[in-house]
C-alpha positions in Angstrom: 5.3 16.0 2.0 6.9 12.6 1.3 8.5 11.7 -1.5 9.0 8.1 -3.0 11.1 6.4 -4.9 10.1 3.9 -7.3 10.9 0.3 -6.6 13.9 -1.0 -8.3 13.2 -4.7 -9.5 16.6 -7.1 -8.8 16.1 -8.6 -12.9 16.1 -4.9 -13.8 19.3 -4.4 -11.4 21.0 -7.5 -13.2 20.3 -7.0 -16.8 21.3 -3.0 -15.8 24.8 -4.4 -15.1 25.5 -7.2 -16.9 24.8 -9.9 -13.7 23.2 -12.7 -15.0 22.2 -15.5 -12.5 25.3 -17.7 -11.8 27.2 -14.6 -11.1 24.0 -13.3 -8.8 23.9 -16.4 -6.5 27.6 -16.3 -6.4 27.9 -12.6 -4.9 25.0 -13.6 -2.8 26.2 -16.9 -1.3 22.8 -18.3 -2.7 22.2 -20.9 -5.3 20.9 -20.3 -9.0 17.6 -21.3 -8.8 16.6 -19.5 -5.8 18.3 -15.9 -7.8 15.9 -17.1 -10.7 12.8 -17.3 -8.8 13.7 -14.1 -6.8 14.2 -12.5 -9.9 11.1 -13.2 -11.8 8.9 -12.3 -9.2 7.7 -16.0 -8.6 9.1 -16.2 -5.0 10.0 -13.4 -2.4 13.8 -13.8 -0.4 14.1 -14.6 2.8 15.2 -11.0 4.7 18.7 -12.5 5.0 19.2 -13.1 1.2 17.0 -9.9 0.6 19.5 -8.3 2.6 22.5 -9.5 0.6 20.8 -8.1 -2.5 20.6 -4.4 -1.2 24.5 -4.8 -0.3 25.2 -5.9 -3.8 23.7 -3.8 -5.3 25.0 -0.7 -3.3 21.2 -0.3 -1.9 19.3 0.1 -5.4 17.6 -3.0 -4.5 15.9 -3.0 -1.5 14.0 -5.8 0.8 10.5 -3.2 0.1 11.1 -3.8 -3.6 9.9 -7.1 -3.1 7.1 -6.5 -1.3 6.3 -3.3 -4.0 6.9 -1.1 -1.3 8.1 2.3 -2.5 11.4 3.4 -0.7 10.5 6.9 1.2 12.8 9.7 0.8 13.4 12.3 3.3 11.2 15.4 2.1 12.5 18.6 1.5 10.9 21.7 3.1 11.3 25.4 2.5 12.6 27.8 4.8 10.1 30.2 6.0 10.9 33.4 5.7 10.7 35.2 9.4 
Protein backbone atom coordinates (compact mmCIF):
# COMPACT_ATOMS: atom_id res chain seq x y z
CA UNK A 1 0.00 0.00 0.00
CA UNK A 2 1.26 3.55 -0.74
CA UNK A 3 0.66 6.29 1.05
CA UNK A 4 0.60 10.14 0.00
CA UNK A 5 1.07 13.15 1.19
CA UNK A 6 -0.82 16.05 0.28
CA UNK A 7 0.82 18.72 -1.80
CA UNK A 8 2.04 21.64 0.10
CA UNK A 9 1.34 24.91 -1.95
CA UNK A 10 4.58 27.56 -1.72
CA UNK A 11 1.75 30.74 -0.83
CA UNK A 12 0.51 28.33 1.90
CA UNK A 13 4.43 27.72 2.92
CA UNK A 14 4.95 31.64 2.96
CA UNK A 15 1.98 32.96 4.66
CA UNK A 16 2.73 29.62 7.25
CA UNK A 17 5.91 31.47 8.14
CA UNK A 18 5.70 34.79 7.73
CA UNK A 19 7.74 34.97 4.08
CA UNK A 20 6.20 37.39 2.03
CA UNK A 21 7.55 37.85 -1.55
CA UNK A 22 10.61 40.20 -1.40
CA UNK A 23 11.91 38.07 1.27
CA UNK A 24 11.00 34.79 -1.04
CA UNK A 25 12.89 35.89 -4.16
CA UNK A 26 15.69 36.97 -1.95
CA UNK A 27 16.25 33.37 -0.30
CA UNK A 28 15.73 32.03 -3.76
CA UNK A 29 18.10 34.18 -5.77
CA UNK A 30 14.94 34.97 -8.01
CA UNK A 31 13.14 38.18 -8.52
CA UNK A 32 9.64 39.29 -7.11
CA UNK A 33 7.58 38.84 -9.74
CA UNK A 34 8.50 35.54 -10.78
CA UNK A 35 7.86 34.34 -6.58
CA UNK A 36 4.38 36.05 -7.21
CA UNK A 37 3.44 34.17 -10.24
CA UNK A 38 4.93 30.92 -8.72
CA UNK A 39 2.98 31.51 -5.84
CA UNK A 40 -0.41 32.01 -7.17
CA UNK A 41 -0.47 29.23 -9.38
CA UNK A 42 -0.39 31.42 -12.57
CA UNK A 43 3.13 30.09 -13.74
CA UNK A 44 5.03 26.80 -12.86
CA UNK A 45 9.21 27.29 -11.86
CA UNK A 46 11.69 26.28 -13.70
CA UNK A 47 13.18 22.76 -11.91
CA UNK A 48 16.15 24.96 -10.92
CA UNK A 49 14.07 27.61 -8.98
CA UNK A 50 11.57 24.75 -8.06
CA UNK A 51 14.50 23.24 -6.54
CA UNK A 52 15.51 26.29 -4.49
CA UNK A 53 12.00 26.30 -3.06
CA UNK A 54 12.18 22.63 -1.53
CA UNK A 55 15.64 23.74 0.07
CA UNK A 56 14.06 26.69 1.58
CA UNK A 57 11.64 25.41 2.77
CA UNK A 58 13.35 22.33 4.42
CA UNK A 59 11.48 19.99 1.61
CA UNK A 60 7.69 20.94 2.58
CA UNK A 61 7.60 22.31 -0.84
CA UNK A 62 8.29 20.19 -3.45
CA UNK A 63 8.91 20.47 -7.46
CA UNK A 64 5.47 17.67 -7.62
CA UNK A 65 3.59 20.31 -5.70
CA UNK A 66 3.57 22.23 -8.68
CA UNK A 67 2.63 19.90 -10.94
CA UNK A 68 -0.27 18.62 -8.11
CA UNK A 69 1.62 15.60 -7.73
CA UNK A 70 1.14 14.07 -4.32
CA UNK A 71 4.59 13.29 -2.59
CA UNK A 72 4.66 9.26 -2.03
CA UNK A 73 5.66 8.05 1.25
CA UNK A 74 7.29 4.84 1.94
CA UNK A 75 4.47 2.44 3.14
CA UNK A 76 4.54 0.61 6.20
CA UNK A 77 3.91 -3.14 6.22
CA UNK A 78 3.20 -5.56 9.11
CA UNK A 79 5.37 -8.25 10.11
CA UNK A 80 3.99 -11.56 9.53
CA UNK A 81 3.86 -13.68 12.04
CA UNK A 82 5.87 -17.11 11.19
Amino acid sequence: MRCTLPAMKLGDWMAANGVDDDEMARRAKSDRTTVSRNRRGVTKPTWDLAGRYFEITGGAVTPNDFLGIPAARPSRRRARAA
